[in-house]
C-alpha positions as CSV (number, residue, x, y, z in Angstrom):
1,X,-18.8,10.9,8.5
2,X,-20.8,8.7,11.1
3,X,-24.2,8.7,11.8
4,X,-26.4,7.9,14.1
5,X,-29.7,7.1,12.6
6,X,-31.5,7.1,16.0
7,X,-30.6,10.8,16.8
8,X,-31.6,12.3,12.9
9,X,-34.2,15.0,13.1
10,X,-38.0,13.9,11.3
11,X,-36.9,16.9,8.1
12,X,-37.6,15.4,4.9
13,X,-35.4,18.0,3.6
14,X,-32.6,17.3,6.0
15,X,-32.7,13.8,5.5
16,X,-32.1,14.1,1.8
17,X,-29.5,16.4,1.6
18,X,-27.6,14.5,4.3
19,X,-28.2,11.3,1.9
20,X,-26.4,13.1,-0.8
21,X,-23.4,14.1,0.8
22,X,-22.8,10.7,2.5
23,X,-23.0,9.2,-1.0
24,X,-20.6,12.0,-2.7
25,X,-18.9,11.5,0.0
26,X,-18.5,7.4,-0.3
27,X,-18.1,7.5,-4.3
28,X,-15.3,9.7,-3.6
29,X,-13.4,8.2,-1.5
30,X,-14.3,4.6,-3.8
31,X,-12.6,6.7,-6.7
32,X,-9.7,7.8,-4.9
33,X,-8.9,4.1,-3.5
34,X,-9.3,2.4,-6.9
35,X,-7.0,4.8,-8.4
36,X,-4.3,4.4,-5.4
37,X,-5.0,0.4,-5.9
38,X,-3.8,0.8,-9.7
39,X,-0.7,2.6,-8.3
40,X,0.6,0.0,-6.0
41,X,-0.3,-2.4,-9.1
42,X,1.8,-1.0,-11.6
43,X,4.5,-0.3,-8.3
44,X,4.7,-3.5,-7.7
45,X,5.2,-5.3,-11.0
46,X,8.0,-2.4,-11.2
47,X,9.6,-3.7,-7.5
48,X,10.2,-6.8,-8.2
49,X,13.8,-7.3,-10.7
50,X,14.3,-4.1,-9.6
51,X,16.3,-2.7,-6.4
52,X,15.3,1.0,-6.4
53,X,14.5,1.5,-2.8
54,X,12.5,4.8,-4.1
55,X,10.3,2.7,-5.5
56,X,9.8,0.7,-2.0
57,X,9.2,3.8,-0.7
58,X,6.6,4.6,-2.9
59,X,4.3,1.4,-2.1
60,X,5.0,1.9,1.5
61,X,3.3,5.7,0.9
62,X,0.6,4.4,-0.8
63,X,0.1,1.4,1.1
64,X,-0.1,3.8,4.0
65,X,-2.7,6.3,1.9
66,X,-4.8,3.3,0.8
67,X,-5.5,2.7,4.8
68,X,-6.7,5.8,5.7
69,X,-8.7,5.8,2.5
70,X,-10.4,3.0,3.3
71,X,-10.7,3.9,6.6
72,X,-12.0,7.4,6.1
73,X,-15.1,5.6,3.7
74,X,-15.7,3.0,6.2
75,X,-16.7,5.9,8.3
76,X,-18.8,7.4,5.9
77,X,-21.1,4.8,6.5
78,X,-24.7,5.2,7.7
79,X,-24.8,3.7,11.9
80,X,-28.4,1.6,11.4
81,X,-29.7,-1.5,12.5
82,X,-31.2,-2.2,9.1
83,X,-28.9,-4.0,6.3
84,X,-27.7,-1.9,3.2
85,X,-29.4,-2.7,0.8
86,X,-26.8,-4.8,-2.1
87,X,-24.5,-5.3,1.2
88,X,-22.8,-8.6,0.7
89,X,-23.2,-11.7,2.8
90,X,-20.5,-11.6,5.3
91,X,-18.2,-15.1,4.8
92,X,-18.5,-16.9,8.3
93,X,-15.7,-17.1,10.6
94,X,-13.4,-20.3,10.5
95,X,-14.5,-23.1,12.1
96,X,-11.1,-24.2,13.1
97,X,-10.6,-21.8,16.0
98,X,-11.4,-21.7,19.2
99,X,-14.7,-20.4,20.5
100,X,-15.3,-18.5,23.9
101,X,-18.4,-17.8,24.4
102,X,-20.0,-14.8,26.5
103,X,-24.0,-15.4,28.1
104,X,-25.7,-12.0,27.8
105,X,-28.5,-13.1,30.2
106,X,-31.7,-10.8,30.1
107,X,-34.6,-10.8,32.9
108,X,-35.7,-13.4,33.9
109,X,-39.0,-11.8,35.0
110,X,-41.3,-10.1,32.5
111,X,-41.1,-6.3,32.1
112,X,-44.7,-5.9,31.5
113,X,-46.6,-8.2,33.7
114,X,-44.2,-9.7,36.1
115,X,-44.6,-13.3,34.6
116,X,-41.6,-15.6,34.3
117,X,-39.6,-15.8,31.0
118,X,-38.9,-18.9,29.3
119,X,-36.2,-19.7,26.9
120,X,-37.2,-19.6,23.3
121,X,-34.1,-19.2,21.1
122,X,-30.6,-17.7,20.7
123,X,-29.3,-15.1,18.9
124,X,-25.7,-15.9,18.4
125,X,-23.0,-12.9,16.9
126,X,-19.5,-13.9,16.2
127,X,-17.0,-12.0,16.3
128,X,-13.7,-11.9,15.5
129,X,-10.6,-11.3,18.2
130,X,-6.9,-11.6,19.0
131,X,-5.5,-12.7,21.8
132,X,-1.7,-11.6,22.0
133,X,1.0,-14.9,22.1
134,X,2.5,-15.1,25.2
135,X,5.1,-16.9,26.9
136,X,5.2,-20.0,29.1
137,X,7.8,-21.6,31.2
138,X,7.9,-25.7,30.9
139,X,9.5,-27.1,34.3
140,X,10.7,-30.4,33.6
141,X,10.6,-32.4,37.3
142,X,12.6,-35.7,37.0
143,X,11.6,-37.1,40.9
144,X,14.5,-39.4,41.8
145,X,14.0,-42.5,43.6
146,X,15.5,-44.0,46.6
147,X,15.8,-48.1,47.1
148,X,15.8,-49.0,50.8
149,X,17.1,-52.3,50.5
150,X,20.3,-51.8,48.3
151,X,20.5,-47.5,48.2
152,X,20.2,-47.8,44.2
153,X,18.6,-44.4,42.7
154,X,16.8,-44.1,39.7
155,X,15.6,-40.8,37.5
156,X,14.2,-40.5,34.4
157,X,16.7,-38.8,31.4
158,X,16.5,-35.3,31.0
159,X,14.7,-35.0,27.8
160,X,16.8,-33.7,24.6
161,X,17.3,-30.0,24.5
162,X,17.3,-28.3,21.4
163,X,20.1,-26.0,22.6
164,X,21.7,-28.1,24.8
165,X,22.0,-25.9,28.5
166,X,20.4,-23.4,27.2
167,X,16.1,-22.2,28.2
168,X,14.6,-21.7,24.7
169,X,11.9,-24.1,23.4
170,X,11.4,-25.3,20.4
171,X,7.9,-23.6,19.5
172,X,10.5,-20.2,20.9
173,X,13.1,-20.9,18.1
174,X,10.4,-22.2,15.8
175,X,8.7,-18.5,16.5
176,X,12.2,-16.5,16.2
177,X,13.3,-18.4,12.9
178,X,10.0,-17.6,11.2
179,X,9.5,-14.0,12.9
180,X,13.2,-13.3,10.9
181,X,13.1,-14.7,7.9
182,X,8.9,-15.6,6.8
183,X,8.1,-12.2,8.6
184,X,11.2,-10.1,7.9
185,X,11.3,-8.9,11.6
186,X,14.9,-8.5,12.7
187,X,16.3,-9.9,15.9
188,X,16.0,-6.1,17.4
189,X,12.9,-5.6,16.7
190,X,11.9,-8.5,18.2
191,X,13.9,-8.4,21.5
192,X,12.3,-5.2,21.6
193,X,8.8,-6.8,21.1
194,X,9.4,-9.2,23.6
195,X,10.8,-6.9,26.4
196,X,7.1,-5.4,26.1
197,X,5.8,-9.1,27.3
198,X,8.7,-8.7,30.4
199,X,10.6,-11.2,28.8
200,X,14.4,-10.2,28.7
201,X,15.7,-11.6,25.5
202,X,19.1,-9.7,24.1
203,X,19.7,-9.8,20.3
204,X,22.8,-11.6,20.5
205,X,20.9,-14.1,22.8
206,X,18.9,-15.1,20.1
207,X,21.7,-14.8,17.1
208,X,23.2,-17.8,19.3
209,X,20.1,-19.6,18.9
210,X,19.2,-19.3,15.6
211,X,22.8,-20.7,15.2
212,X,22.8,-23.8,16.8
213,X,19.1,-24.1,15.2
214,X,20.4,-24.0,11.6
215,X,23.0,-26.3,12.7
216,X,20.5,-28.7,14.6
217,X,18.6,-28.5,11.0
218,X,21.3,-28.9,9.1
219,X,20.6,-32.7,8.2
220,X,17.1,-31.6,7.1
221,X,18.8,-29.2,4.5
222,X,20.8,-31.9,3.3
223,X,18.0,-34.2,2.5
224,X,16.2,-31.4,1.1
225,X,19.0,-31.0,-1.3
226,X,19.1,-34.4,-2.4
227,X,15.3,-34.2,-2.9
228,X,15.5,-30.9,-5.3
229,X,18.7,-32.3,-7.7
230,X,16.8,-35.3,-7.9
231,X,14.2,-34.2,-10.1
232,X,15.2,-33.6,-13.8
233,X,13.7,-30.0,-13.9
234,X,15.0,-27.0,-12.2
235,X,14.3,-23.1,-12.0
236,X,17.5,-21.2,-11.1
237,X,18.0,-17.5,-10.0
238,X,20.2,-15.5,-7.7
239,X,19.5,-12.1,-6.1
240,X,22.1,-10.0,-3.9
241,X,22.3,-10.1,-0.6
242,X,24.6,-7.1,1.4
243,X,27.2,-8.4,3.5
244,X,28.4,-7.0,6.7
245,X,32.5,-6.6,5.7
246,X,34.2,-6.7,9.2
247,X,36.2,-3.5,10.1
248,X,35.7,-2.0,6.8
249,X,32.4,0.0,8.3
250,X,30.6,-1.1,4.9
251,X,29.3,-3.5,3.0
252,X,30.0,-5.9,-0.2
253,X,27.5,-8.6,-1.7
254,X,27.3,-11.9,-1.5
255,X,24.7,-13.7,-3.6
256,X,21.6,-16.1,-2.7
257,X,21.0,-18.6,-4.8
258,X,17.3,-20.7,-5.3
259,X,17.1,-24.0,-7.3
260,X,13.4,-24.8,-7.3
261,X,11.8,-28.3,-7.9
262,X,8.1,-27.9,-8.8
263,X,6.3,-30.7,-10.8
264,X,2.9,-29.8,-10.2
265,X,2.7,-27.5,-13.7
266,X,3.0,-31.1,-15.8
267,X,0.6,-33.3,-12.8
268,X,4.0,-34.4,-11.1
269,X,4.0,-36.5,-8.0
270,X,7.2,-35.0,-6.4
271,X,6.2,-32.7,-3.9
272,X,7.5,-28.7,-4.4
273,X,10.7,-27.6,-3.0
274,X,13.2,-24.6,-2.4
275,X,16.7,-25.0,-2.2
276,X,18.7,-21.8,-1.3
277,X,22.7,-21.5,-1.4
278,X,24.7,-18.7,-0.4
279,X,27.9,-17.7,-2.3
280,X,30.3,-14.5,-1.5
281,X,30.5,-13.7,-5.2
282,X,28.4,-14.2,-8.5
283,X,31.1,-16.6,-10.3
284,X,29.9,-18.7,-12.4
285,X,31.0,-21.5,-10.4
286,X,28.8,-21.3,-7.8
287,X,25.4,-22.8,-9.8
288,X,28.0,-25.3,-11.3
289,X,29.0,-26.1,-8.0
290,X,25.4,-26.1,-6.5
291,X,24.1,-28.7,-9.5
292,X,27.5,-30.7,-9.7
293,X,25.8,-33.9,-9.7
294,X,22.1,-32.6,-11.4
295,X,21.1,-33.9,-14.9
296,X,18.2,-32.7,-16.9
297,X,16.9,-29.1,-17.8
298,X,17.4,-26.2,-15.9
299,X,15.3,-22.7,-16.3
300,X,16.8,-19.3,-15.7
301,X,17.3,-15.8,-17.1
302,X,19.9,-14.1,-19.5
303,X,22.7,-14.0,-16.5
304,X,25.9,-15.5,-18.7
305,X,27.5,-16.8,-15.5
306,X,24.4,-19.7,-15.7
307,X,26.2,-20.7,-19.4
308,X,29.1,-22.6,-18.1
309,X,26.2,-24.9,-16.3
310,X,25.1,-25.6,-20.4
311,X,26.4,-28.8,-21.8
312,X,25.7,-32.8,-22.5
313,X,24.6,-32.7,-19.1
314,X,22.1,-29.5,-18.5
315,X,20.0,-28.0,-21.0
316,X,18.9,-24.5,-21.0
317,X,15.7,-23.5,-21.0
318,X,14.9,-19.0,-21.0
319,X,12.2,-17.1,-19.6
320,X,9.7,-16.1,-21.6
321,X,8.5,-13.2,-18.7
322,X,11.9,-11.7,-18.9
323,X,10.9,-11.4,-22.5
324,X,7.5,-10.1,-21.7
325,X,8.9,-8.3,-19.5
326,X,11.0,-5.6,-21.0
327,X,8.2,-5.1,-24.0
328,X,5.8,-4.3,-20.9
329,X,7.7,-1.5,-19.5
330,X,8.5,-0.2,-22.6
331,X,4.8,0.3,-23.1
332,X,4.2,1.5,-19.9
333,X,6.4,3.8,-20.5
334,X,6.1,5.5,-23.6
335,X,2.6,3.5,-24.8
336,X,4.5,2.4,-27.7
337,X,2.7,0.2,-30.3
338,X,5.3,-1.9,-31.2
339,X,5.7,-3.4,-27.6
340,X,2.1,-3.4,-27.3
341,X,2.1,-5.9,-30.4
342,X,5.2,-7.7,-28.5
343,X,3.6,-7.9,-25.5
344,X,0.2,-9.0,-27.1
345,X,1.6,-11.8,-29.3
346,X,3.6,-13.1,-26.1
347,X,-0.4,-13.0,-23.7
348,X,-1.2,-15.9,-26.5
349,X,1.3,-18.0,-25.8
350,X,0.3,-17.5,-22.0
351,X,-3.0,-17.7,-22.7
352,X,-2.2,-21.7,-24.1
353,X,-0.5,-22.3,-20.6
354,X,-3.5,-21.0,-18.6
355,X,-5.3,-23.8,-20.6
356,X,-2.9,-27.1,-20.0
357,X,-1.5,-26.0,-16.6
358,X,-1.6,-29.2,-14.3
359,X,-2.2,-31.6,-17.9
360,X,-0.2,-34.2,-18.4
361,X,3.3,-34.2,-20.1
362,X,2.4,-35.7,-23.4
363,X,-0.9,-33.6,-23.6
364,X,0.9,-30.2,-22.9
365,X,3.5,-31.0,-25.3
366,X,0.6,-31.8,-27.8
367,X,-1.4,-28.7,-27.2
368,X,1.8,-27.0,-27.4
369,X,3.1,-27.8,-31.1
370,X,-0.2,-27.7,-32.5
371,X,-1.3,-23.9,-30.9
372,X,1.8,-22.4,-29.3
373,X,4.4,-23.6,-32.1
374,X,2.4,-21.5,-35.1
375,X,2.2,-18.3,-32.5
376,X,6.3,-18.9,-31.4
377,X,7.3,-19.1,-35.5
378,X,4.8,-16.0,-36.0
379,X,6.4,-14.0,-33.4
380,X,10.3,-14.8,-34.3
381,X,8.9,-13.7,-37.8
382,X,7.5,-10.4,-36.6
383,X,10.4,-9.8,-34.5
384,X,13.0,-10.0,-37.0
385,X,11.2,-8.1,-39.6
386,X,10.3,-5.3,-37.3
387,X,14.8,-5.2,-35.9
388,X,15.9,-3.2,-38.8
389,X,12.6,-0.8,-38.3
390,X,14.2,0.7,-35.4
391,X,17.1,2.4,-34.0
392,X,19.8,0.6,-32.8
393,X,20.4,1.9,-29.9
394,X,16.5,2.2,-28.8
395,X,15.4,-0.4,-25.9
396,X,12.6,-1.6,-28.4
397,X,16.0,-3.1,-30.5
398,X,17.7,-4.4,-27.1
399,X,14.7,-6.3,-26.2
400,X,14.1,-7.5,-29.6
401,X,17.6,-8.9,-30.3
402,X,17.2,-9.9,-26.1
403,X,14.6,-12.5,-27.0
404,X,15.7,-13.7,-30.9
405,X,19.5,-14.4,-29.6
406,X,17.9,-16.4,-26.8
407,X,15.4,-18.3,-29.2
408,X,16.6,-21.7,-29.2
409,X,16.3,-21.8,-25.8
410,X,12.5,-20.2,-25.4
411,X,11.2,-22.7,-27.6
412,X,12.6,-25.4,-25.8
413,X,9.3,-25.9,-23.8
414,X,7.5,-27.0,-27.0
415,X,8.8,-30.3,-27.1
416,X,8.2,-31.5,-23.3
417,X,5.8,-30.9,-21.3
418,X,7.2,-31.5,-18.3
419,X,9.2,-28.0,-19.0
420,X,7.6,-24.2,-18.4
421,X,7.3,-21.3,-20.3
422,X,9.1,-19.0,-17.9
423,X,11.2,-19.4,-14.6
424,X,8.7,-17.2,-12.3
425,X,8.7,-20.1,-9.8
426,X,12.2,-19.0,-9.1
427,X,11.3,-15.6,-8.7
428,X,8.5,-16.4,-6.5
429,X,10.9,-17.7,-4.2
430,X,13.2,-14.9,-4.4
431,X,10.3,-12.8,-3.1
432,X,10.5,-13.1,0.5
433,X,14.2,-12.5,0.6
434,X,13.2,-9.1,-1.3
435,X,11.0,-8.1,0.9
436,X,13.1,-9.0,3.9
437,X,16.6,-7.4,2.9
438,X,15.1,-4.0,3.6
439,X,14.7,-4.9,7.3
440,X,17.3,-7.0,7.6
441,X,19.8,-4.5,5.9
442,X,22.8,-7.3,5.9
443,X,24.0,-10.7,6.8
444,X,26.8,-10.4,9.6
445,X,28.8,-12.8,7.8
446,X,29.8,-15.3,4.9
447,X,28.6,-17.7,7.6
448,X,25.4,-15.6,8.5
449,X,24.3,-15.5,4.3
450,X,24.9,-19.9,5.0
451,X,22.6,-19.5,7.7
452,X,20.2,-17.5,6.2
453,X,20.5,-19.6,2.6
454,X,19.5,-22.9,5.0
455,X,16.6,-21.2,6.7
456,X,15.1,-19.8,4.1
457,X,15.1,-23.3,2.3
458,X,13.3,-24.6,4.6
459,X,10.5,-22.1,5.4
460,X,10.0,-21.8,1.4
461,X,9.6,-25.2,0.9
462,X,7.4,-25.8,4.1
463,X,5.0,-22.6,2.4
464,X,5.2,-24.4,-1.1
465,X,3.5,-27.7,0.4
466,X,0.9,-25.6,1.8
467,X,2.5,-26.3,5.8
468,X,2.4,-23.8,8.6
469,X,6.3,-23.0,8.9
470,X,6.0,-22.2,12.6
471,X,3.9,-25.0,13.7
472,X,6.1,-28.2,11.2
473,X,9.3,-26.4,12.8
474,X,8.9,-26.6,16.3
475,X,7.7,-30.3,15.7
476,X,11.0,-30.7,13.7
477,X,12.9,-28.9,16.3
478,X,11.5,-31.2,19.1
479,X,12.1,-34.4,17.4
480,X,15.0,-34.0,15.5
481,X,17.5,-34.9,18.0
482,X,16.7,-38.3,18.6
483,X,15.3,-38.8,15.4
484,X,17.3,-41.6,12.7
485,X,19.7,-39.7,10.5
486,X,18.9,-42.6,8.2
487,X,15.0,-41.4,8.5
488,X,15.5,-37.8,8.2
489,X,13.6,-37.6,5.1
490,X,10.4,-38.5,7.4
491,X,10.9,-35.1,9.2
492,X,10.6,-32.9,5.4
493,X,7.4,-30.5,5.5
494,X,5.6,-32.5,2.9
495,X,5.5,-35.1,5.6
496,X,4.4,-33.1,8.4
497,X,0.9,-34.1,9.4
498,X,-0.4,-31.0,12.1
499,X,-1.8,-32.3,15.5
C-alpha cells in the first residue's frame, strides 16, 4: 500500500486506523520474508553435493517469492518527506564510478519581491543508475607513405589480432568468455541479447571464438598449472559434467576436475589458484594423471578412485564437512539427538579453526594438539561407543562407520598447520560450474569439456585473487600475442594491476 502523506484527510480517527494497517501490513510481510529466507537457507545447504534439479527448482520459486515479498513491503511504506524514525543511514555510493551531474537551476529572480537571488549552497542527491554496455567499432588506419625520390613506401604493422582475420576485440571475447562461464549465460542467449543492441552475432560465430581464445590462453593455463603442483598442499574434487554424444541424440558424462592451491589459511605467500581438468570418465587415473609430478598432501572426499593417488608420494588428508555433513541432514531430517551430539562435538573442532585461521603453521599446529586433539580423541570415543547402539543398516551407522574408517586421515590436520580441516575450498570452486550446468545443459564435445576445464581455471583463479575476470582478460587477450613465452607468468591474474 502507498501513501501519499500530502493528500491524507485532517481525521484523527482515520489517521490511526490507517497507521495500524500499514504496520500489520509491514510486520506481515517482514514475517513472511524471513520465513522464505530460512527456506532458501536450508535449500541451499541441500543444493550443493546434490544434483536434484527439483531442488533447483525449489530456490528458483522461492527466490522468485522472496522478490515480490520484498517488493510488496517496500510498497507498504508511508510516501513522506520526513525520515522514519530508526531508518538506517543509507551507505554512500562508490566513489570509484563515474559521476554525471544534472543543474536543477531555480529562479534567478525572487518570488516574493522581485530581488535577485544569490547562490548560497547546494543540495546534492545521488543516485544510482545503469547505463546499458554497448558496442564500439575500432578502425585501425595504417596511412602509407610515398618517397618521391626513390618510390619506397612505408606503413606501420597491423597490430596483433586476437583472432587473426577475424572482427572481435579482446574486451568482446573477454565479455563472451566471462558472460558463459562466470555468468552461466549460454552462447544463445547471448546472441540473442546482442541482436537486441543490432549487433548480428550467430552462436556458432562466437563458439569459433571462444576456441581460438582458449587456444590463444592456452600458455597461461600451462603456467597456471605449474604454479598450483608447485605448492605442497592441494584440495581435489570432481563434479559431472553432461556431454553432448554425437549421433546418439543423448548424453554421457564426462568429469571436471579442480586442484586448488590456497595458502592463505596457514599466512602463505603463494597467491590462490584454480586448476580445472576435464576427463571423459571418472577413472582413477585421471587425478593420478593430473598430479603426476605433485608431492605433498592432498585433501579430498571419500571418492575411492582418489586412493590410487595415496602413497610415499601423496598423503591423504579427508574432509571433516563431509563428516559434518551427513550427521546435519540426518538431524534435519528426523531431529535426531544422536546427530545433534555428532554434529555439535564436530562445531568445536570448527569453532578452533575460526580462532587460528590465517596463524601461522607452527602456532595452528600448536593450538591444534593442545584444544582440537582432546575433542578429536573425545569424539572417535563417542563414536565407537554409540556404533553398536544402532541399527546397522540406519544412516546414523553409515555415517558413523563413514567417519571412524576414515580416521587416520581426519586427524591428519593436527600435526601441520599448513593442512585444513575440510576440503570446502574445492567445493567452492566447483560452485560456479553447478550453477552453470543448468544453463549450459552440456559440453559439445570431449574437446568442448577441455575448453571449458581451461576457462574456468582461469576465471576461478582471477576471482580467488580478488581480480575483475572481464577487465585482467581482455588485458591478457590484448597482450598475449606478443608477449615472451618465457615471461608468461607476468600475464597470471595475481599480477594484473587494473588501469
Amino acid at each position: 500500500m502507498s501513501i501519499d502523506v500530502a493528500s491524507l484527510p485532517d481525521d484523527v480517527a482515520f489517521l490511526k486506523a490507517l497507521l495500524v494497517e500499514v504496520d500489520a501490513d509491514r510486520n506481515a510481510h517482514k514475517l513472511i520474508a524471513e520465513r522464505l529466507k530460512i527456506q532458501l537457507a536450508r535449500l541451499r545447504r541441500m543444493q550443493f553435493g546434490s544434483s536434484s534439479e527439483k531442488i533447483t527448482r525449489e530456490i528458483e520459486q522461492l527466490e522468485l517469492a522472496l522478490e515480490e515479498v520484498e517488493a510488496e513491503a517496500a510498497a507498504t511504506r508511508v510516501t513522506s518527506p520526513r525520515a522514519e524514525v530508526g531508518k538506517p543511514v543509507r551507505q554512500p555510493l562508490p566513489d570509484h564510478l563515474p559521476r554525471e551531474e544534472v543543474l536543477h537551476e531555480p529562479a534567478c529572480i525572487c518570488p516574493d519581491c522581485g530581488g535577485p537571488m544569490r547562490r548560497i549552497g547546494d543540495d546534492i542527491t545521488e543516485q544510482l543508475d545503469y547505463v546499458p554496455a554497448s558496442f564500439r567499432v575500432i578502425r585501425h588506419v595504417r596511412p602509407k607513405l610515398g618517397c618521391r625520390a626513390c618510390d619506397r613506401i612505408v606503413q606501420a604493422p597491423l597490430p596483433s589480432m586476437p583472432v587473426e582475420r577475424g572482427k572481435p576485440g579482446a574486451g568482446l571475447l573477454a565479455h563472451i568468455l566471462v558472460a558463459k562461464y562466470a555468468d552461466h549465460l549460454p552462447l544463445y542467449r547471448q546472441s540473442e541479447i546482442y541482436a537486441r543492441e543490432g549487433v548480428d552475432l550467430a552462436r556458432s560465430t562466437m563458439a569459433d571464438w571462444v576456441g581460438r581464445s582458449a587456444s590463444l590462453l592456452e600458455p597461461l593455463v600451462d603456467a597456471l598449472a605449474r604454479h598450483v603442483t608447485g605448492g605442497d598442499t592441494l584440495h581435489a574434487d570432481d563434479t559431472p559434467v553432461p556431454v553432448l554424444a554425437p549421433g546418439a541424440g543423448r548424453t554421457r558424462t564426462g568429469r571436471l576436475w579442480v586442484y586448488v592451491r590456497d595458502e592463505r589459511g596457514h599466512g602463505g605467500s603463494a597467491p590462490p589458484a584454480a586448476l580445472f581438468r576435464y576427463a571423459p570418465d571418472r577413472k582413477g587415473e585421471r587425478p593420478v594423471a593430473h598430479l603426476s609430478g605433485f608431492v605433498g598432501h592432498v585433501h579430498a572426499d571419500g571418492y575411492a578412485g582418489f586412493n590410487k593417488l595415496y602413497g610415499n608420494r601423496i598423503a591423504e588428508v579427508a574432509c571433516m564437512a563431509h563428516v559434518r555433513r551427513k550427521f546435519f541432514d540426518i538431524h534435519a531430517a528426523n531431529g535426531s539427538a544422536v546427530a545433534r551430539e555428532a554434529f555439535d562435538r564436530i562445531a568445536a573442532l570448527y569453532a578452533v579453526e575460526d580462532d587460528i585461521r590465517g596463524a601461522p603453521p607452527e602456532r595452528r599446529r600448536s593450538e591444534r594438539q593442545t584444544r582440537a586433539g582432546p575433542l578429536l580423541q573425545a569424539l572417535r570415543t563417542w563414536l565407537e561407543t554409540t556404533l553398536p547402539k544402532l541399527s546397522r543398516k540406519s544412516d546414523l551407522a553409515i555415517a558413523v562407520r563413514y567417519a571412524l574408517s576414515r580416521w587416520q586421515a581426519l586427524g591428519r590436520y593436527l600435526d601441520d598447520g599448513r593442512l585444513e580441516i575440510d576440503n570446502n575450498a574445492a567445493e567452492r570452486a566447483l560452485r560456479g560450474v553447478a550453477l552453470g550446468r543448468k544453463n549450459w545443459l552440456f559440453a559439445g564435445s570431449d574437446k568442448g569439456g577441455e575448453r571449458a576445464a581451461a576457462i574456468y581455471s582461469l576465471i576461478e583463479t582471477a576471482k580467488l585473487n580478488g581480480v575483475d575476470p572481464e577487465a585482467w582478460l581482455r588485458d591478457t587477450i590484448n597482450r598475449i600475442a606478443d608477449h615472451p613465452n618465457r615471461q608468461i607468468d607476468d600475464l597470471l591474474p595475481w599480477n594484473y594491476r587494473a588501469a
